[in-house]
C-alpha positions in Angstrom: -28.3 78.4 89.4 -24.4 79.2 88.4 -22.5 76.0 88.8 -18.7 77.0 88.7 -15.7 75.2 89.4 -13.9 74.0 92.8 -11.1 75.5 91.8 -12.6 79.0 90.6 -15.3 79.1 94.1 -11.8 78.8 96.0 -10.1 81.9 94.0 -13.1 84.1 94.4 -14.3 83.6 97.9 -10.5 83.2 99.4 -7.8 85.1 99.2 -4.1 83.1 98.5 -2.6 81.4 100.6 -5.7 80.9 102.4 -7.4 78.5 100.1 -8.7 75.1 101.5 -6.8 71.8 100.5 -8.4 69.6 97.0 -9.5 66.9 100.2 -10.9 69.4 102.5 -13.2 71.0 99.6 -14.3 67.9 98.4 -14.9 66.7 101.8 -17.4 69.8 102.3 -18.7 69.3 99.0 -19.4 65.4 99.7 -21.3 66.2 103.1 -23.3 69.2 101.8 -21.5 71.7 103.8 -20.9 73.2 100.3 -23.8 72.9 98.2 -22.3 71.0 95.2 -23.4 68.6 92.9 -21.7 65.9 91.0 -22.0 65.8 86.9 -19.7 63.2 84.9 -17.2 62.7 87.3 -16.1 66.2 88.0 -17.9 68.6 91.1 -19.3 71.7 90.5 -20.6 74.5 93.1 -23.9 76.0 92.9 -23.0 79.7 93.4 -26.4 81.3 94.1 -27.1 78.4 96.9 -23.6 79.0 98.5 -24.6 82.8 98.7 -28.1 82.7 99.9 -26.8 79.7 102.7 -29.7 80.2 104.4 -30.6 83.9 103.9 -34.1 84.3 103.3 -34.0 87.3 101.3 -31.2 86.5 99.4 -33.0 83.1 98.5 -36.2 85.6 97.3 -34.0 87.9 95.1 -31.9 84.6 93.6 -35.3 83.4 92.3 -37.0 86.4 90.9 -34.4 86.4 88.5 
């Protein structure tokens, strides 16, 4: 797993201007639509589960390593 911030998920999977709102992300990680977890107070997205999102063979080659 590679747990990264909001903040840095949002700068490398949009491009500006294009970025989600702080509610709307935190909204999608609250309801799982962004797999995220919670530790200390402060969010953090799981990287590898965001990328695999349901993709089989992604999921395979994420584990093997």
């Amino acid at each position: 797993m590679r747990y990264m911030t909001p903040m840095a998920w949002c700068g490398k999977y949009f491009s500006d201007g294009s970025q989600p709102p702080e509610a709307t992300l935190r909204r999608w990680m609250q309801h799982g639509a962004v797999p995220a977890k919670k530790i200390g107070g402060s969010w953090f997205i799981d990287e590898h589960a965001w990328l695999s999102h349901g993709d089989e063979l992604v999921e395979r080659v994420l584990k093997a390593e």
